[in-house]
C-alpha positions as CSV (number, residue, x, y, z in Angstrom):
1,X,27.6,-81.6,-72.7
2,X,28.3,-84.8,-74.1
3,X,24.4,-85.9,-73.8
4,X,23.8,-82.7,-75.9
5,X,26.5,-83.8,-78.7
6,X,24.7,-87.0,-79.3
7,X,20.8,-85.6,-78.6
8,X,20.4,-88.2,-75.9
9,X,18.9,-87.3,-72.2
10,X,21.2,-88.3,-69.3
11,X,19.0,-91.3,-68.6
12,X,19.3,-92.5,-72.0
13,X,20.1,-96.3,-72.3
14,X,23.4,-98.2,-74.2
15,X,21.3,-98.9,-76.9
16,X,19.9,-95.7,-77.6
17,X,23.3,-93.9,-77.0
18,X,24.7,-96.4,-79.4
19,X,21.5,-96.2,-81.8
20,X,22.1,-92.0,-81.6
21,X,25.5,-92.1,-82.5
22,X,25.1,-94.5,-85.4
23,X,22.6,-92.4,-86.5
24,X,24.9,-89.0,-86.7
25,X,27.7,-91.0,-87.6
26,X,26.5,-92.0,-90.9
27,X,25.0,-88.3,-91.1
28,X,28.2,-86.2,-90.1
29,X,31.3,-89.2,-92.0
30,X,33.5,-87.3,-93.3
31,X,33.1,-89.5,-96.5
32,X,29.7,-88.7,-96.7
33,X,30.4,-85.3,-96.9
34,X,29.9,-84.3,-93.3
35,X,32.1,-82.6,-91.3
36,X,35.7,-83.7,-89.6
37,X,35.2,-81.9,-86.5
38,X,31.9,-83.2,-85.6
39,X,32.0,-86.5,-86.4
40,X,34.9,-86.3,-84.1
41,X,33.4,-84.6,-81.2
42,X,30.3,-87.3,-81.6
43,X,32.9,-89.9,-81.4
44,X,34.7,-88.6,-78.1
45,X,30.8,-88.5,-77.1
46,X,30.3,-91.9,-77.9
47,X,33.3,-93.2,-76.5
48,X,33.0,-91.9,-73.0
49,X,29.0,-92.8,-72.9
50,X,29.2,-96.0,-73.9
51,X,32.1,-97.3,-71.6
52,X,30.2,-97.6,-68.2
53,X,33.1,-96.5,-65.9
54,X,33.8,-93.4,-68.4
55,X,30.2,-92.6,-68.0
56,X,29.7,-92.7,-64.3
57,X,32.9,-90.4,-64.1
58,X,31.7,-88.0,-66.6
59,X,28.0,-87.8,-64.4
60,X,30.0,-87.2,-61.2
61,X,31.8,-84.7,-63.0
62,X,30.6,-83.3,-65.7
């Protein structure tokens, strides 16, 4: 669930998707220290939430 990846609820706003995954981004960079593999699942997240037709898809279908 790509709501779960970023810790935001399904009715969650642009801003506080985008707020979310700025906050994990910084958290889980790989040149922070974090992790490859989830700072790229958190960007596929990101990527499909925050683009509005993406979104609506991914609701319909999960």
């Amino acid at each position: 669930d790509l709501y779960a990846v970023l810790g935001v609820d399904e009715s969650a706003t642009d801003s506080e998707i985008k707020k979310a995954y700025r906050r994990l981004s910084v958290k889980h960079h790989p040149d922070k220290g974090g992790d490859a593999a989830t700072f790229k699942e958190l960007t596929s997240a990101y990527e499909v939430l925050s683009d509005g037709e993406r979104r609506a898809l991914y609701d319909v279908g999960g």
